[in-house]
C-alpha positions in Angstrom: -49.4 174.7 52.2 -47.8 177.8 54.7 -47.4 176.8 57.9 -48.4 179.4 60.6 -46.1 181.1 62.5 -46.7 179.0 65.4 -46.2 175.9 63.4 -42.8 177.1 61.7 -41.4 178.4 65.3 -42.4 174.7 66.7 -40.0 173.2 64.0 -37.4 175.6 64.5 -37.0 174.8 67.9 -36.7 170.9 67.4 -35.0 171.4 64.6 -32.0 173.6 66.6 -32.8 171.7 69.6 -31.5 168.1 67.8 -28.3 170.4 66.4 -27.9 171.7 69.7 -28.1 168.3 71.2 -25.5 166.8 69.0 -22.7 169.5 69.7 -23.4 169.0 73.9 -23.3 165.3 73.6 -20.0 165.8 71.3 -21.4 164.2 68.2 -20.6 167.4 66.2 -17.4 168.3 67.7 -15.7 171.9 67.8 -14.2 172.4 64.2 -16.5 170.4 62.6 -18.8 171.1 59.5 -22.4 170.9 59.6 -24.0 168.5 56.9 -25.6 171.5 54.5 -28.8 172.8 54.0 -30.0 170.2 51.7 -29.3 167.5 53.5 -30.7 168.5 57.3 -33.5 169.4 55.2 -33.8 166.1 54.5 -33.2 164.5 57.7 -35.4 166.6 59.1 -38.1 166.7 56.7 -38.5 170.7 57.4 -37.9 173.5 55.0 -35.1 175.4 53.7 -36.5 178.3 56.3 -36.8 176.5 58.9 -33.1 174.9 58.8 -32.0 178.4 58.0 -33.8 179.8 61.8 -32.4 177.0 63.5 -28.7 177.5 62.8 -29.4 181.4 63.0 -30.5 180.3 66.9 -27.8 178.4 67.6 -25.3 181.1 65.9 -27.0 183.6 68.6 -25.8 181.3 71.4 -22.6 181.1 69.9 -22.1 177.4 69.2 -21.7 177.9 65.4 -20.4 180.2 63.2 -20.8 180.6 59.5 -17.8 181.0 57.1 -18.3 182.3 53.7 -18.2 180.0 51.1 -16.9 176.9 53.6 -20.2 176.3 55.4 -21.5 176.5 58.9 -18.7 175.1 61.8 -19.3 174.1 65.3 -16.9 176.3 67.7 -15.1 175.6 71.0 -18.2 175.4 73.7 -18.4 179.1 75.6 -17.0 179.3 78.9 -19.6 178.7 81.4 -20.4 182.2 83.1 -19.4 182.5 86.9 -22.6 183.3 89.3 -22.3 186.4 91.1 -20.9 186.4 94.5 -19.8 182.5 94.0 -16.0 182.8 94.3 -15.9 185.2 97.7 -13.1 183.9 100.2 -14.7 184.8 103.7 -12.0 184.3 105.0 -9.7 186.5 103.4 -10.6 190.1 105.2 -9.8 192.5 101.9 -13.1 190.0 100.3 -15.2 190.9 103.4 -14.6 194.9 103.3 -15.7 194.1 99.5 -18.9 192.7 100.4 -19.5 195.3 103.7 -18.6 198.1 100.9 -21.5 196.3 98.9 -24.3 195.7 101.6 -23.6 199.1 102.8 -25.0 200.5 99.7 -27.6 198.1 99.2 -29.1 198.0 102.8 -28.7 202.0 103.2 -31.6 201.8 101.0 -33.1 198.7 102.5 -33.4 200.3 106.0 -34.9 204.1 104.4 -37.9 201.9 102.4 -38.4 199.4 105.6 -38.9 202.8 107.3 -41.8 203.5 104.9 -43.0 200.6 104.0 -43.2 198.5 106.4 -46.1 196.5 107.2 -47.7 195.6 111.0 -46.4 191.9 110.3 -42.9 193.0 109.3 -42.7 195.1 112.2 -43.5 191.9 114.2 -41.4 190.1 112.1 -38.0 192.6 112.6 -38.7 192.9 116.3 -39.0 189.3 116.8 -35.3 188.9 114.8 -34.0 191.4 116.9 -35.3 190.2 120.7 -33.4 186.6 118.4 -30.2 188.5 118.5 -30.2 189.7 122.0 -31.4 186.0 123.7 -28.4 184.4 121.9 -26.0 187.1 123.4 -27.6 186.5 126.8 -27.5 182.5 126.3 -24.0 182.7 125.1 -25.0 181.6 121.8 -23.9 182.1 118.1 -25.7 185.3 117.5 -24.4 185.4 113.6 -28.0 183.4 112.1 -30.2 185.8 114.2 -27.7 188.6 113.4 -28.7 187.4 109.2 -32.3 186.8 109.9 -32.9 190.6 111.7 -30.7 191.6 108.0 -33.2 189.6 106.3 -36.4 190.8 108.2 -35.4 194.6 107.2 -34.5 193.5 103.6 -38.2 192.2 103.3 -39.7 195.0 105.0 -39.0 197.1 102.0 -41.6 195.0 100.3 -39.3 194.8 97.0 -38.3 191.1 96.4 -34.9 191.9 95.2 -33.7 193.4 98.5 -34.1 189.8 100.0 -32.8 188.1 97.2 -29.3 190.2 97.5 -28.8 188.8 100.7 -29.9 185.2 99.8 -27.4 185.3 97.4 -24.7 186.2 99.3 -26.0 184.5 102.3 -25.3 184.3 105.7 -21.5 184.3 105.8 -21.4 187.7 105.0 -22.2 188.4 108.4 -18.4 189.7 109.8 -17.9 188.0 112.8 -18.9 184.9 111.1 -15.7 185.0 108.9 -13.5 185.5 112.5 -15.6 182.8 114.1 -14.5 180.4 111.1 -11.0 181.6 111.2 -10.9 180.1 115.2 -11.9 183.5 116.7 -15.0 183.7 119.3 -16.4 186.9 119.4 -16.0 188.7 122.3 -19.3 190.1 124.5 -18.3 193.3 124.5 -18.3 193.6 120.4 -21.8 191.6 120.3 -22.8 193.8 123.0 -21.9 197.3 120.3 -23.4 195.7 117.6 -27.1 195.1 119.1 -26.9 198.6 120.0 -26.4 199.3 116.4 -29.0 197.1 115.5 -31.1 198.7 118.4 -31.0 201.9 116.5 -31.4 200.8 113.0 -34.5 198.9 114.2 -35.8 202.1 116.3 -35.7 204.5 113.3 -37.6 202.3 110.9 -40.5 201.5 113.8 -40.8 204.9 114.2 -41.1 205.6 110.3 -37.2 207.5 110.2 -36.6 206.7 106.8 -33.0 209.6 107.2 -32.4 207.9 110.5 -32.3 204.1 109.5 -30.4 204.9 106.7 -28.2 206.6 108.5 -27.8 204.1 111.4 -27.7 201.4 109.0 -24.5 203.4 107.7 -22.9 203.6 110.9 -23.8 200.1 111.4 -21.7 198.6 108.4 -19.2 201.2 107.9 -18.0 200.8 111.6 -18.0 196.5 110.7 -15.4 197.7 107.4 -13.2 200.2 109.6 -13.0 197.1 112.5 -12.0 194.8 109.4 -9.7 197.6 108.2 -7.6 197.5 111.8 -6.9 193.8 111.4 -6.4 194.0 107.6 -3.3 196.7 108.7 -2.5 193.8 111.9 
């Protein structure tokens, strides 16, 4: 009887599934030979084919390799890959003028499609984050989740997902003055003060459809946070 392609792709799967889940539970341990063909044939009651697909799939993930005329040997497990943006020190200032370098780039563009692209409810939506940042200056508040969530706003105004989801995975301590707040420094009301004003012209240039003039203000607005983090870098 031939098994359809579905069928042999469903054995091949439980198949390198059971190999796989003997080498991550450390039954088959790095070094070690896998029983041959003939016999996980057997165990498995599968064909020569299918046992054949199954180590090819785990060779692709790099948990076995074949060695000519000794067999098929479990290797040492892969190191894990690091997630992006997972291993930033926020406090160290040469890692924050790395990310400002970063978001500079990326929300240039942000703020020119927002311009654009926004909708009637994202307009509502970055105006309300903005009037957020300015109550929490005049309350005396910490402005930096406000100062994030106007970032945010603009990221989603460009109405392409992966804008946001840069900033939610760097989240919200890339905001500067977060990093000096952490490191026992309050920021000052004059320096909150400069950067609604930035903000105030970053927001004014996409309401008014300025896609030249938000990417420009949104320039200013991140450059001038890397040369402030460049003057205390230099003490």
């Amino acid at each position: 009887m031939t098994l359809s392609p579905a069928r042999t792709g469903n054995l091949v799967a439980r198949v390198s599934e059971a190999l796989r889940a003997e080498i991550t539970e450390g039954r088959l341990k790095p070094g070690d030979r896998l029983p041959s063909e003939a016999r996980l044939t057997e165990a498995h009651g599968v064909s020569r084919t299918v046992v054949r697909e199954a180590i090819a799939a785990l060779r692709a993930d790099r948990l076995v390799e074949a060695r000519q005329g000794a067999g098929v040997f479990v290797l040492e497990a892969p190191m894990p890959e690091k997630a992006p943006f997972q291993n930033i020190d926020y406090v160290r200032l040469s890692s924050m003028i790395e990310m400002l370098e970063l978001r500079t780039a990326v929300e240039m563009e942000a703020a020119g499609l927002a311009a654009t692209r926004r909708s009637a409810q994202q307009e509502e939506r970055i105006i309300d984050a903005y009037r957020a940042v300015s109550a929490a200056i005049a309350a005396g508040e910490p402005t930096t989740a406000a100062d994030y969530d106007l970032h945010l706003a603009i990221a989603e105004a460009t109405n392409n997902p992966r804008f946001p989801e840069f900033l939610a995975m760097v989240g919200g301590n890339v905001i500067p003055r977060q990093a000096l707040q952490n490191a026992g420094d309050a920021a000052p009301q004059p320096y909150l003060v400069q950067i609604q004003e930035e903000h105030d012209r970053i927001v004014t240039a996409i309401l008014a459809g300025d896609e030249e003039g938000a990417r420009r203000a949104m320039r200013v607005h991140l450059r001038g946070a890397q040369a402030r983090y460049r003057v205390l870098l230099r003490g």
